[in-house]
DOTOR-365814 format. One record per residue (C-alpha): residue in one letter; x negated, y negated, z. Coordinates in Angstrom, 1 decimal, decimal comma. Layout:
N
@residuo:A&x:X&y:Y&z:Z
...
***
This chain:
440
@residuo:X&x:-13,1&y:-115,6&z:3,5
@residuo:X&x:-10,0&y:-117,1&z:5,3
@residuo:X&x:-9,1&y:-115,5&z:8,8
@residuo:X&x:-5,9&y:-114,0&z:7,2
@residuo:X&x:-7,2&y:-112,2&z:5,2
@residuo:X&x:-10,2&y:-110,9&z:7,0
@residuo:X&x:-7,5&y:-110,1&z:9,7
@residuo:X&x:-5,6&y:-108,0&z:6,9
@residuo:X&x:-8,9&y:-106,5&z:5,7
@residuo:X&x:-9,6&y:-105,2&z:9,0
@residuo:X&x:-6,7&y:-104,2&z:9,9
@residuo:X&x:-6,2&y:-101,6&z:6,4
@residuo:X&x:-9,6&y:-100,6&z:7,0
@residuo:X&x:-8,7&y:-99,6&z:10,5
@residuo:X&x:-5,5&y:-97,8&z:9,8
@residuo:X&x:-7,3&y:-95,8&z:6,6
@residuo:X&x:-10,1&y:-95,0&z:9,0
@residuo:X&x:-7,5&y:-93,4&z:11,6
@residuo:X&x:-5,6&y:-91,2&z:8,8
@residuo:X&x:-8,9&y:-89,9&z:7,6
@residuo:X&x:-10,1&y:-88,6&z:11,0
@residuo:X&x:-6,5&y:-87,3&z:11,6
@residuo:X&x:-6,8&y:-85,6&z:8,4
@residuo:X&x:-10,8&y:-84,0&z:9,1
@residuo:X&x:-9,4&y:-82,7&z:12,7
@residuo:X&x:-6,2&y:-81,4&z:11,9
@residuo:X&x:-7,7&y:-79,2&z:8,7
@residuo:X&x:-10,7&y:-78,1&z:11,7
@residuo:X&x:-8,2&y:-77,3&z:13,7
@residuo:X&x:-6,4&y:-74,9&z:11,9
@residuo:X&x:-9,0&y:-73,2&z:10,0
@residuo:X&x:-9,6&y:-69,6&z:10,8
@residuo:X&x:-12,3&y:-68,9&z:12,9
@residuo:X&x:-14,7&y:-66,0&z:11,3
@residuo:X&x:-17,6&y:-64,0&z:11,9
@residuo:X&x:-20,6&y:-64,6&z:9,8
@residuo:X&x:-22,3&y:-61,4&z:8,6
@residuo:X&x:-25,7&y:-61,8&z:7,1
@residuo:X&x:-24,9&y:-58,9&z:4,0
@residuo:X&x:-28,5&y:-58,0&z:3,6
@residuo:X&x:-28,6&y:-57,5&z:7,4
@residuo:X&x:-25,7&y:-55,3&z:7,7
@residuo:X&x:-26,5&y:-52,9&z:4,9
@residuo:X&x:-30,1&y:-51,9&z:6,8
@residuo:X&x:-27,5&y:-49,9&z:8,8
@residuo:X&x:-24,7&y:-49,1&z:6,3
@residuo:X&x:-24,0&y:-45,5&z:6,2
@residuo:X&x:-22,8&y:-45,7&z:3,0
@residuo:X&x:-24,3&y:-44,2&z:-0,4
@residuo:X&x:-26,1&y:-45,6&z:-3,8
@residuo:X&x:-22,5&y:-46,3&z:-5,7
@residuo:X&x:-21,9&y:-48,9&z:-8,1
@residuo:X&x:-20,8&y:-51,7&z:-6,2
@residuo:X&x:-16,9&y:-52,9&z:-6,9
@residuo:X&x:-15,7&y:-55,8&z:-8,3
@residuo:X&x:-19,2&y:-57,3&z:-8,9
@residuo:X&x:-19,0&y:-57,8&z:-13,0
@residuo:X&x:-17,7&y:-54,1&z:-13,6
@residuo:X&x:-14,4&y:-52,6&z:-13,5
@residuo:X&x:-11,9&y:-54,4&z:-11,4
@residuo:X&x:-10,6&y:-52,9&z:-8,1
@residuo:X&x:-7,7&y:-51,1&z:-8,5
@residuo:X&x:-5,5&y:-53,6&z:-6,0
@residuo:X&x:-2,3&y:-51,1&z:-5,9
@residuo:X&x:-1,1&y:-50,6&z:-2,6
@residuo:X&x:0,1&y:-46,9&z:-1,4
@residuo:X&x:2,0&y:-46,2&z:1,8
@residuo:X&x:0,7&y:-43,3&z:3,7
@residuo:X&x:0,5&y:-41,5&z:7,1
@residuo:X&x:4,2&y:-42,2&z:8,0
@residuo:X&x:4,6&y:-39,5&z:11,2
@residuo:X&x:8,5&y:-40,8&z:11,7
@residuo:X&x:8,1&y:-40,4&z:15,3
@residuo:X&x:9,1&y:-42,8&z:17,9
@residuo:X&x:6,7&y:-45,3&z:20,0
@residuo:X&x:7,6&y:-47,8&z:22,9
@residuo:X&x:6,0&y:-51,2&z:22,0
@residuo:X&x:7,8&y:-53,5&z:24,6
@residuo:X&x:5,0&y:-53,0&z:26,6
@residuo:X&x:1,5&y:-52,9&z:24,5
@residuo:X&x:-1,1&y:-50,1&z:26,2
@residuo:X&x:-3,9&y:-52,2&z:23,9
@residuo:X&x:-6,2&y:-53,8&z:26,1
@residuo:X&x:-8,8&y:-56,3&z:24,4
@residuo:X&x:-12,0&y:-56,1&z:27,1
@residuo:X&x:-14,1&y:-58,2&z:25,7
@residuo:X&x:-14,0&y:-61,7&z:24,3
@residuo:X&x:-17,2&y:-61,4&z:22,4
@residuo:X&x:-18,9&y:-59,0&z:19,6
@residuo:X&x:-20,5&y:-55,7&z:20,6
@residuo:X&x:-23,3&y:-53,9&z:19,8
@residuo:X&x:-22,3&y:-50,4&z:21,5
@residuo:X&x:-20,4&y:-49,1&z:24,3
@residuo:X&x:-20,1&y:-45,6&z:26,3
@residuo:X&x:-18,6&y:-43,9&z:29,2
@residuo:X&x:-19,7&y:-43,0&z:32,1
@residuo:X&x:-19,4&y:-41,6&z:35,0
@residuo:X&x:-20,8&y:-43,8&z:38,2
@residuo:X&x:-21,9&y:-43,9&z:42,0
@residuo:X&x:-20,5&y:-47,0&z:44,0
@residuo:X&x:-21,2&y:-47,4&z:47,7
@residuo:X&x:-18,3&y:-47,7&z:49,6
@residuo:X&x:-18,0&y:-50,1&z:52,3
@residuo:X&x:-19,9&y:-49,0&z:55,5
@residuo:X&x:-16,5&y:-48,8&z:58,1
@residuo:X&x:-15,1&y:-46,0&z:56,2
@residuo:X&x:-15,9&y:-43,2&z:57,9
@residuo:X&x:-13,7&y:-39,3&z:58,4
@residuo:X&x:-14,2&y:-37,5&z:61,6
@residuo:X&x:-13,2&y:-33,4&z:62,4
@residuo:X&x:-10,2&y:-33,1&z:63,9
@residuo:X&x:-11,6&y:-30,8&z:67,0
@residuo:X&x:-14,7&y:-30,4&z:68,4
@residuo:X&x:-16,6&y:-27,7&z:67,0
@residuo:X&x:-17,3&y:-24,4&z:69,7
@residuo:X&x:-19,2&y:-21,8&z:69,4
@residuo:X&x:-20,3&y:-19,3&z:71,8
@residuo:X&x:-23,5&y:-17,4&z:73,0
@residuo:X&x:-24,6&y:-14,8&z:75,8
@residuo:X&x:-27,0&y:-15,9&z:78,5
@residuo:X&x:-28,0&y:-13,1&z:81,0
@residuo:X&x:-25,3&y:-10,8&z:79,7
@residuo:X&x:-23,0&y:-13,7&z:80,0
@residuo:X&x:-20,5&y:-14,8&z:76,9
@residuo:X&x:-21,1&y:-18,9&z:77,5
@residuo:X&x:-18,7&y:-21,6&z:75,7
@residuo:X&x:-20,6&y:-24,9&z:74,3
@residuo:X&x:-18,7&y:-27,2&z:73,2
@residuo:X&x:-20,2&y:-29,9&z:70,5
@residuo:X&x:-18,1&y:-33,4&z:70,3
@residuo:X&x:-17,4&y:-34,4&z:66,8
@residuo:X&x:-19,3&y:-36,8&z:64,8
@residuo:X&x:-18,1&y:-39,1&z:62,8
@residuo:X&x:-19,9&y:-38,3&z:59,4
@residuo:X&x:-20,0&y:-41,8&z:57,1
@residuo:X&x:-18,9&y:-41,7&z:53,3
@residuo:X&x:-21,6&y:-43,3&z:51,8
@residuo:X&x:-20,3&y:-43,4&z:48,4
@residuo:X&x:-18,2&y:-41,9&z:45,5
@residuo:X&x:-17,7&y:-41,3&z:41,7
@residuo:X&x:-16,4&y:-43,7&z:39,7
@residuo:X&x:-15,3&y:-43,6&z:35,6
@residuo:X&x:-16,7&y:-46,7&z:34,1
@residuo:X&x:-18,0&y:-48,0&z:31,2
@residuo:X&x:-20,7&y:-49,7&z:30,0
@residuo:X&x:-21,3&y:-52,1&z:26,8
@residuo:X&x:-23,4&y:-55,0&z:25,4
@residuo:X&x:-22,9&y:-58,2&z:24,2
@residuo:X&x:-24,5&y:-58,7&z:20,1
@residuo:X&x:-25,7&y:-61,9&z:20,8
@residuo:X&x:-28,1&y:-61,3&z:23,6
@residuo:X&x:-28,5&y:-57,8&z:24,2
@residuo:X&x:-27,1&y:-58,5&z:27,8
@residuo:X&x:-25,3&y:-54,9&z:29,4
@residuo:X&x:-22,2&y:-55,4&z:31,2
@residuo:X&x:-20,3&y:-52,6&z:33,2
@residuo:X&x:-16,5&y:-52,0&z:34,3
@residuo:X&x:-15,1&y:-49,5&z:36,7
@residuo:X&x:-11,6&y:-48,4&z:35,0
@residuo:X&x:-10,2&y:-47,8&z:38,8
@residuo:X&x:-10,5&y:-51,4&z:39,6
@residuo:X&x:-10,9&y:-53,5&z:36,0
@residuo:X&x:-13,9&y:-55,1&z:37,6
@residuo:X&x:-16,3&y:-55,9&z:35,4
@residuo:X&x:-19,7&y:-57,5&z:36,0
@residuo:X&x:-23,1&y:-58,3&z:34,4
@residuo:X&x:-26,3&y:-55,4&z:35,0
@residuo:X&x:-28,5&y:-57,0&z:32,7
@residuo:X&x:-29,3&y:-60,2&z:31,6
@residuo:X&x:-32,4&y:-59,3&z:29,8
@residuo:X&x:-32,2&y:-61,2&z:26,5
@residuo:X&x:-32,3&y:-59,3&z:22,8
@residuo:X&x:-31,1&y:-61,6&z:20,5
@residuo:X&x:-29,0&y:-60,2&z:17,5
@residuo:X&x:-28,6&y:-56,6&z:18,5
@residuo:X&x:-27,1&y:-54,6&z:15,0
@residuo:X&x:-26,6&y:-51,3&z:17,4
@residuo:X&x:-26,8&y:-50,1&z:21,0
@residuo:X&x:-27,0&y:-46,4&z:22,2
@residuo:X&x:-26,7&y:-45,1&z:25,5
@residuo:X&x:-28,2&y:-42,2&z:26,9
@residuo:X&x:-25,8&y:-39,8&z:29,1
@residuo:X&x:-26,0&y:-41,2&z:32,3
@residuo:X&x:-25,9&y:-44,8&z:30,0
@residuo:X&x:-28,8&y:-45,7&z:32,6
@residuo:X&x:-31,2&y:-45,5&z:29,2
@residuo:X&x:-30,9&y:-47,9&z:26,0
@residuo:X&x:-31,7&y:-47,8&z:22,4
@residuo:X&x:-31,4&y:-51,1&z:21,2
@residuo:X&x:-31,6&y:-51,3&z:17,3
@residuo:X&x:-32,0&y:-54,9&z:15,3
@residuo:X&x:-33,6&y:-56,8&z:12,5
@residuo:X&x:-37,0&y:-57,5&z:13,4
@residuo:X&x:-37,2&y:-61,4&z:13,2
@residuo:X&x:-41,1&y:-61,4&z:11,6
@residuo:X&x:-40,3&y:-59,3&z:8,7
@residuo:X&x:-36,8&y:-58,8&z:7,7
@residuo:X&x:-37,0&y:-55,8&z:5,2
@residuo:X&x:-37,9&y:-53,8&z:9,1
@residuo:X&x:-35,7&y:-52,2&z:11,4
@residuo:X&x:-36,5&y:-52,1&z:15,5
@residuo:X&x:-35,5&y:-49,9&z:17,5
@residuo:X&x:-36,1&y:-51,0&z:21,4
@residuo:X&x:-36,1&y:-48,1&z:24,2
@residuo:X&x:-35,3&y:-49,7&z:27,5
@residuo:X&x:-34,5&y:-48,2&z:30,6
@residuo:X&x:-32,0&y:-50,4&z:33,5
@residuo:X&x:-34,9&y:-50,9&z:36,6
@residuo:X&x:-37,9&y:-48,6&z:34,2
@residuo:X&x:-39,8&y:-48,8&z:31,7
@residuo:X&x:-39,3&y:-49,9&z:28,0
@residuo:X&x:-41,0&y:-49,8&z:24,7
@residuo:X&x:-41,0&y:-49,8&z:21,0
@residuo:X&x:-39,9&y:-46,6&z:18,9
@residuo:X&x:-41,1&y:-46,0&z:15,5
@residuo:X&x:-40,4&y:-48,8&z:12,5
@residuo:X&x:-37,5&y:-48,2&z:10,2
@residuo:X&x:-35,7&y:-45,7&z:12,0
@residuo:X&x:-33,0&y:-45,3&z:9,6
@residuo:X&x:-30,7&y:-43,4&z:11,6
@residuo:X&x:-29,8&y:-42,2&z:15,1
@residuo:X&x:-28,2&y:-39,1&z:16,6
@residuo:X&x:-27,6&y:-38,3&z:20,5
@residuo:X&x:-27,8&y:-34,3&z:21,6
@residuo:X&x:-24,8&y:-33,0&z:23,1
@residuo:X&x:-25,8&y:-33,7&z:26,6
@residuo:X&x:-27,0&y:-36,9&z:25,5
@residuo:X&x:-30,5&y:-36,1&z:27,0
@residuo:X&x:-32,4&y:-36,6&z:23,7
@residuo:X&x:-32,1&y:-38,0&z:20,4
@residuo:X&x:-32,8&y:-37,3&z:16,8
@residuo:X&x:-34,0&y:-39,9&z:14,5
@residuo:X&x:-34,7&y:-40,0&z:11,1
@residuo:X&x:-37,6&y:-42,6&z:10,0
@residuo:X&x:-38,6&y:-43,7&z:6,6
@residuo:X&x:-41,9&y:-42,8&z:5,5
@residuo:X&x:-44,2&y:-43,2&z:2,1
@residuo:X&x:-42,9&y:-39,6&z:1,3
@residuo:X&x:-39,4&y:-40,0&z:2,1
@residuo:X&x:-38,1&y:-39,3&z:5,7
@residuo:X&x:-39,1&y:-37,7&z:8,7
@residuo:X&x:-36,8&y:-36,2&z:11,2
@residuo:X&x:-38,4&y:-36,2&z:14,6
@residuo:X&x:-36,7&y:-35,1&z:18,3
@residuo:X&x:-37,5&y:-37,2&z:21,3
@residuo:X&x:-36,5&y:-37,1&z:25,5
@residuo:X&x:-35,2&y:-40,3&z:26,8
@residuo:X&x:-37,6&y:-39,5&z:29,5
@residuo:X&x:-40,7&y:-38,4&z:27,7
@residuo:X&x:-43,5&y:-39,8&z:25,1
@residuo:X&x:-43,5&y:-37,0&z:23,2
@residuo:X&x:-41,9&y:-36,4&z:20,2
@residuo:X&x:-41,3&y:-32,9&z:18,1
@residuo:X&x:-41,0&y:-33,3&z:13,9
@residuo:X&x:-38,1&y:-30,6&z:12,7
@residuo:X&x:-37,4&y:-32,1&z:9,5
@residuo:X&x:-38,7&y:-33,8&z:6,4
@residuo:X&x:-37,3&y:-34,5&z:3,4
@residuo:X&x:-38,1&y:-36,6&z:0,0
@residuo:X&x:-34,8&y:-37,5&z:0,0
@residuo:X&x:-33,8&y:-40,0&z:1,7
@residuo:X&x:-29,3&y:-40,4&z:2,1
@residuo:X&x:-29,2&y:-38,6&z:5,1
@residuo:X&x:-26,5&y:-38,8&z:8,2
@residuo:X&x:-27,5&y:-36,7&z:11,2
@residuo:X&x:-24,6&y:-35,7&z:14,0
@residuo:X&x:-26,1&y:-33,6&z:16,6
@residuo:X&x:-23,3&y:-30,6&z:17,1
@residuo:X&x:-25,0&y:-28,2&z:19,0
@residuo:X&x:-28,7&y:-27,3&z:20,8
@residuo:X&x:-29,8&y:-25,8&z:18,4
@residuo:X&x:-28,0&y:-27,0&z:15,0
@residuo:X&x:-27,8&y:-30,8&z:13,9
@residuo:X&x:-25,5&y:-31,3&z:10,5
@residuo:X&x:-27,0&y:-33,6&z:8,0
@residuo:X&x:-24,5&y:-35,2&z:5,6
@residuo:X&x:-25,2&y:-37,1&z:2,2
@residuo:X&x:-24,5&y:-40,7&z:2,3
@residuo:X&x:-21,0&y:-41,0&z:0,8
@residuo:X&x:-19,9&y:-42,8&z:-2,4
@residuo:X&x:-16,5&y:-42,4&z:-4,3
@residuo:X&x:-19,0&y:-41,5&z:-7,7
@residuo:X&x:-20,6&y:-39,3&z:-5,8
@residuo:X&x:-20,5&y:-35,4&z:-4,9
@residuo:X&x:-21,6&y:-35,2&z:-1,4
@residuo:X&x:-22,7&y:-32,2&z:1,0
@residuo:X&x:-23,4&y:-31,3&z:4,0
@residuo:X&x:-26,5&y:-29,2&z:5,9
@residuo:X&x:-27,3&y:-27,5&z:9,0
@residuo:X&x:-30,6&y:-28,2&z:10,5
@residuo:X&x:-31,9&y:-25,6&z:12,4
@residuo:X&x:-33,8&y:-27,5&z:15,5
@residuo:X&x:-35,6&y:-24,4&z:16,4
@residuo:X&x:-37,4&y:-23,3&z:12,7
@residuo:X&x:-37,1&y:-26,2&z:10,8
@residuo:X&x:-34,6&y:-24,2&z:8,1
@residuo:X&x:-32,1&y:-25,7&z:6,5
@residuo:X&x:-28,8&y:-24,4&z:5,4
@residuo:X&x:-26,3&y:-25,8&z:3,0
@residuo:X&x:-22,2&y:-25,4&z:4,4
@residuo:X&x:-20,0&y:-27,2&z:1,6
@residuo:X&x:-19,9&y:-29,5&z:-1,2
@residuo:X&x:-19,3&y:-30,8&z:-4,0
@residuo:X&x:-16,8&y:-33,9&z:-2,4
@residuo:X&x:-16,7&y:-37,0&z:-4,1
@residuo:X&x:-16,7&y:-39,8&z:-0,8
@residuo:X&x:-17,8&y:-37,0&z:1,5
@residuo:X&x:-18,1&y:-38,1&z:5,3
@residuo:X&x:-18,3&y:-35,8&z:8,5
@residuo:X&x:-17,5&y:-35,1&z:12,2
@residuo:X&x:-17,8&y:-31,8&z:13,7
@residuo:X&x:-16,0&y:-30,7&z:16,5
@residuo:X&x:-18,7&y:-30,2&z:20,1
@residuo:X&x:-19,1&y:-26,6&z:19,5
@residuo:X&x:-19,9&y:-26,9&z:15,7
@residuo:X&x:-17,0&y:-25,0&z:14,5
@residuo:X&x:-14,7&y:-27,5&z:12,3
@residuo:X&x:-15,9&y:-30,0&z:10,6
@residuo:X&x:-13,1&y:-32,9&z:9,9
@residuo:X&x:-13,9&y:-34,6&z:6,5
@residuo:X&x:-12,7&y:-37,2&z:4,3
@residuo:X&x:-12,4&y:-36,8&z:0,3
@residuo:X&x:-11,6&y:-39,7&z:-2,0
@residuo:X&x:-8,7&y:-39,2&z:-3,8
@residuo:X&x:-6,9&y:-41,0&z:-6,4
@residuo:X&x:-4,6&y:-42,4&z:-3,9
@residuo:X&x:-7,8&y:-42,6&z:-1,3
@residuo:X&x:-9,7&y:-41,1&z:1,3
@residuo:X&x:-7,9&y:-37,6&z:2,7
@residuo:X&x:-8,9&y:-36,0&z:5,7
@residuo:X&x:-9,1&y:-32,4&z:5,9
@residuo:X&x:-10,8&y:-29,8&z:8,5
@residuo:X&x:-13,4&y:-27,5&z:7,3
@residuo:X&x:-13,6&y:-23,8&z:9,5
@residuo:X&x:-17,7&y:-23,4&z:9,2
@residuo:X&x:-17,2&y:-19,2&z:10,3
@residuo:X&x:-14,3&y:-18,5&z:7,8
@residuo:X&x:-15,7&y:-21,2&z:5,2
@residuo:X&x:-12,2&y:-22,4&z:4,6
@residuo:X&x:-10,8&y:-25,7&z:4,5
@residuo:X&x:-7,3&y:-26,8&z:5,7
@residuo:X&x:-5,1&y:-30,2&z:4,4
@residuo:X&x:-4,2&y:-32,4&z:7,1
@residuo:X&x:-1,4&y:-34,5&z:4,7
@residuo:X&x:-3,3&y:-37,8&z:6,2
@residuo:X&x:-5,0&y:-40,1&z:4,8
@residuo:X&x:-8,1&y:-41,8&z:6,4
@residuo:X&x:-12,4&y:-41,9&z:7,1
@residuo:X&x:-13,9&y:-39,0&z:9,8
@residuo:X&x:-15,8&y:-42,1&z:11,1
@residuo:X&x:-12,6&y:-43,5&z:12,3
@residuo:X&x:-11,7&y:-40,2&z:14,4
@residuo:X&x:-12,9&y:-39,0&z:17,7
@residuo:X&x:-12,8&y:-34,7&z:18,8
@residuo:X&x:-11,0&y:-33,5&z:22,0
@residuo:X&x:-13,0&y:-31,3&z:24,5
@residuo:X&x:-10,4&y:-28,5&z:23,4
@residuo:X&x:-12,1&y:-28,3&z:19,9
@residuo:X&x:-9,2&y:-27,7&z:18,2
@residuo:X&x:-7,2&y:-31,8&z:18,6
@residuo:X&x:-8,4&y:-34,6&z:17,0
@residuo:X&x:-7,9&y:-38,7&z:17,7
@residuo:X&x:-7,7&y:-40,5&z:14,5
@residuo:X&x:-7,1&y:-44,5&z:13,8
@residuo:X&x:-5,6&y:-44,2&z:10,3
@residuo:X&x:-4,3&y:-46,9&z:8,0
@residuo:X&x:-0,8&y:-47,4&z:7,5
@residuo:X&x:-1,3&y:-48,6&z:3,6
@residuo:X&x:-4,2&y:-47,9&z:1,2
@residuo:X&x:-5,1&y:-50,4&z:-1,2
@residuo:X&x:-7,1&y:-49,8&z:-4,1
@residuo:X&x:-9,3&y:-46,2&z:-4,3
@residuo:X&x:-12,7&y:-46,6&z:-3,9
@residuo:X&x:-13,0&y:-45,4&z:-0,7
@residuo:X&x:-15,1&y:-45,5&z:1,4
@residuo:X&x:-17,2&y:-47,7&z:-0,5
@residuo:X&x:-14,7&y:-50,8&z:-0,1
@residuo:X&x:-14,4&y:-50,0&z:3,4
@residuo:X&x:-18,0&y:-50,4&z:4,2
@residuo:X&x:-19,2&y:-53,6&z:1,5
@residuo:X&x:-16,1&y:-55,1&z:3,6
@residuo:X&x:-13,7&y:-55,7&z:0,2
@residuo:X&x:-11,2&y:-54,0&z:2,2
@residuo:X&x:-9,9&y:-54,1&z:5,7
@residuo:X&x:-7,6&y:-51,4&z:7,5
@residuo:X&x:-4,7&y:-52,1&z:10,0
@residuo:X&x:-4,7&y:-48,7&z:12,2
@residuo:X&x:-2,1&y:-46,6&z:13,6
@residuo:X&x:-3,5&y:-43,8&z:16,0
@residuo:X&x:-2,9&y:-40,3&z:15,8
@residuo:X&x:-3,2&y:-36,6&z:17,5
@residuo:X&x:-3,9&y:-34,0&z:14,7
@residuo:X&x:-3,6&y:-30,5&z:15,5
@residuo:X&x:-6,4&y:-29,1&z:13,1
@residuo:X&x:-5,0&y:-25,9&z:13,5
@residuo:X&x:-1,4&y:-26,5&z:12,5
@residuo:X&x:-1,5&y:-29,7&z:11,1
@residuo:X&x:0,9&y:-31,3&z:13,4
@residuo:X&x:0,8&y:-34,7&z:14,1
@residuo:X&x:1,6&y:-36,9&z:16,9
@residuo:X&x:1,8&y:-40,7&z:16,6
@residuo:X&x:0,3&y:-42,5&z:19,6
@residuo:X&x:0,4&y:-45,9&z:18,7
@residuo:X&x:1,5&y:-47,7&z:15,8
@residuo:X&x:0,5&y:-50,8&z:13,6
@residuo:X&x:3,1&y:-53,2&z:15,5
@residuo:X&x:1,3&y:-52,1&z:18,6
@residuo:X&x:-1,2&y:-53,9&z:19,4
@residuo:X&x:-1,9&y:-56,2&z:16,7
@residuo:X&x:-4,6&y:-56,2&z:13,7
@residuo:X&x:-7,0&y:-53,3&z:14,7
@residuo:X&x:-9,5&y:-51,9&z:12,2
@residuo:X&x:-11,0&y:-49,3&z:14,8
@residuo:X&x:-14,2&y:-47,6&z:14,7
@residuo:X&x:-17,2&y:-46,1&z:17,3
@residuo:X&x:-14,1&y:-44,8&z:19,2
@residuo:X&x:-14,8&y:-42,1&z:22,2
@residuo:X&x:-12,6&y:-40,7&z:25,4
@residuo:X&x:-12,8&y:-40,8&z:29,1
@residuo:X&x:-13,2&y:-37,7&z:31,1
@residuo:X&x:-9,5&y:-37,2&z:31,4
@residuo:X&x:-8,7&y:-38,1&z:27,7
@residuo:X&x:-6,2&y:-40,8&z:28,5
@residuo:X&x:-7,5&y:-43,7&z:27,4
@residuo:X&x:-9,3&y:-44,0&z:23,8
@residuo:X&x:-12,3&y:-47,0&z:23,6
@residuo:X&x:-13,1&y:-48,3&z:20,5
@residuo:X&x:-14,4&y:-51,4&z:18,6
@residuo:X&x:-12,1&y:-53,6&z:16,3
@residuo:X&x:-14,3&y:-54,0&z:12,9
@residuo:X&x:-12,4&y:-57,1&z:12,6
@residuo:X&x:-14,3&y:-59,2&z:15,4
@residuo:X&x:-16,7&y:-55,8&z:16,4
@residuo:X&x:-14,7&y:-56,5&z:20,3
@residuo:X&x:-14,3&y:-53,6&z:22,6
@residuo:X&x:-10,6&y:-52,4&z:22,8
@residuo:X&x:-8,8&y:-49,4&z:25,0
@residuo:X&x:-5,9&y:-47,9&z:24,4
@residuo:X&x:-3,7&y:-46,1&z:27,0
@residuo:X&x:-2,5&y:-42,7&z:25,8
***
């Protein structure tokens, strides 16, 4: 081959070579970055009910989209009161509220000595005791604590300072679901086990004590009110088991059982935990009290196609969702009068979190509604909300718009809960499962 043209040859293959990597870098960098979710994995802890699944060879999705849950009321976004806290997926978060030393110079002292008197030989004598300086050892602190999905590893932030730091580095790889016990000193790690992946593990560890396995196929978990004990519900050959244990203690007590199996336990009160059918759009659901004390159970309402739950702390109201032709509708349920009140929003129970006043209600609600299968879509993932929060009166109806979908970004909140004071609302985004706060 002459030199000019191998020089030639070269010299195309050189400049082909350069717009084909140019090409392979620019498409990598510009793809969208996603989170993989093994299916099979995430329906082992799918709250969601035996429906016919959508757009999978049967009828199509009804794709129309429906505005809903305009308030009209005015919010400040210059300044965005979202704050992303973490970077990565979680598995569970809580509040808390915590002891920090405080440094060892800060000390108070009385302003006087203290006197006091007493008679010797008939005698009224003065004594006079200098003041001491009495050391501050250390003080309470809201903070919160949360762990990472990948490695089970529990991180902690006090909300005074926005320091944030790692407690443990102990390493449970691909943690589904993390529950904290009150003092969020106690954790219930919940995961795919990795030998056998039709089981569910559950993992009881306690930061600096002990730890150990809890029963297989512990289909779901519910905290008491003083977050002391928990209620699980575990698959058997029979159908499921509903059995009470302590954080603290080996035993357990059984106050349920049950052949069927669609069950979703909130813990309301002592003595009563509600049980709720697993929800489907073709599908009438109820809901039960369980009596923890005798073991009865007692049937509240029904008959509500897409029926989810949340009770209020005292067990009162019960906020609930119905699918509708234009989708899910929430609505408040009075359990003494056996009424049920129209709260003109639209949205999922699951996506709402109760006052301590019993009687106001937080709610991330979606600003448009597409198709109607709810809350099927939701769960399989087909569909994906963009939130605006909310403050429902459940007595009157009235509504208050705290933040709204230009706020913040693309939020798709769940697992939300308060501080003490009720300014700040925590939540995950089901978009990237990341921890987010918003101020109130």
């Amino acid at each position: 081959m002459p030199r000019k043209t191998k020089i030639i040859f070269i010299t195309v293959f050189i400049i082909v070579g350069a717009i084909m990597l140019g090409y392979y870098f620019y498409n990598k960098n510009t793809s969208t970055n996603t989170i993989g979710t093994d299916t099979s994995f995430y329906q082992k802890f799918n709250p969601f009910g035996g429906g016919k699944k959508v757009n999978n060879g049967g009828e199509p999705t009804d794709t129309s989209t429906v505005n809903v849950n305009e308030t009209g009321g005015q919010v400040n976004n210059k300044t965005s009161r979202f704050t992303k806290i973490t970077n990565f997926v979680i598995s569970g978060a809580t509040f808390f509220e915590d002891t920090r030393l405080l440094p060892k110079t800060e000390v108070t002292t009385p302003e006087a000595p203290v006197v006091t008197t007493k008679i010797v030989k008939g005698k009224v004598v003065k004594i006079t005791q200098p003041a001491v300086p009495v050391e501050q050892n250390s003080e309470i602190v809201p903070s919160i604590r949360y762990v990472e999905r990948a490695t089970g590893h529990v991180y902690q932030m006090y909300l005074d300072t926005k320091i944030t730091g790692k407690i443990s580095n102990s390493t449970i790889p691909s943690v589904y679901e993390t529950i904290f016990d009150g003092k969020a000193n106690s954790l219930i790690y919940r995961y795919i086990s990795p030998e056998d992946k039709n089981v569910i593990t559950s993992f009881l560890a306690t930061l600096g004590g002990k730890s150990g396995f809890l029963s297989e196929n512990i289909l779901q978990i519910s905290l008491s009110p003083d977050k002391s004990k928990f209620f699980s519900i575990i698959k058997n050959a029979n159908g499921v088991l509903g059995i009470i244990k302590s954080f603290d203690e080996t035993k357990t007590n059984q106050v349920f059982n049950s052949a069927f199996t669609e069950w979703l336990p909130q813990w309301v009160t002592e003595q009563n935990i509600y049980l709720t059918t697993k929800p489907s759009y073709l599908v009438e659901g109820s809901v039960f009290s369980l009596n923890t004390t005798n073991g009865t159970l007692s049937k509240i309402f029904g008959g509500i196609k897409g029926l989810t739950t949340l009770a209020n702390n005292d067990g009162t109201s019960i906020l609930y969702g119905a699918s509708l032709d234009n989708g899910p509708k929430l609505n408040v349920f009075n359990v003494k009068n056996h009424t049920s009140l129209e709260l003109d929003k639209y949205g999922l129970p699951e996506k709402c979190i109760w006052s301590s006043d019993n009687i106001n209600v937080y709610c991330a609600v979606p600003a448009t509604i597409v198709g109607t299968q709810y809350p099927d879509s939701w769960y399989q993932g087909t569909v994906s909300f963009n939130d605006m929060f909310i403050k429902i009166n459940t007595q009157t109806s009235d509504t208050t718009t705290i933040a709204n979908t230009n706020d913040g970004g693309q939020i798709d909140a769940i697992n939300l809960f308060l501080n003490k004071d009720e300014n700040k609302i925590f939540f995950t985004n089901k978009k990237d499962y990341t921890l987010w706060s918003l101020d109130m």
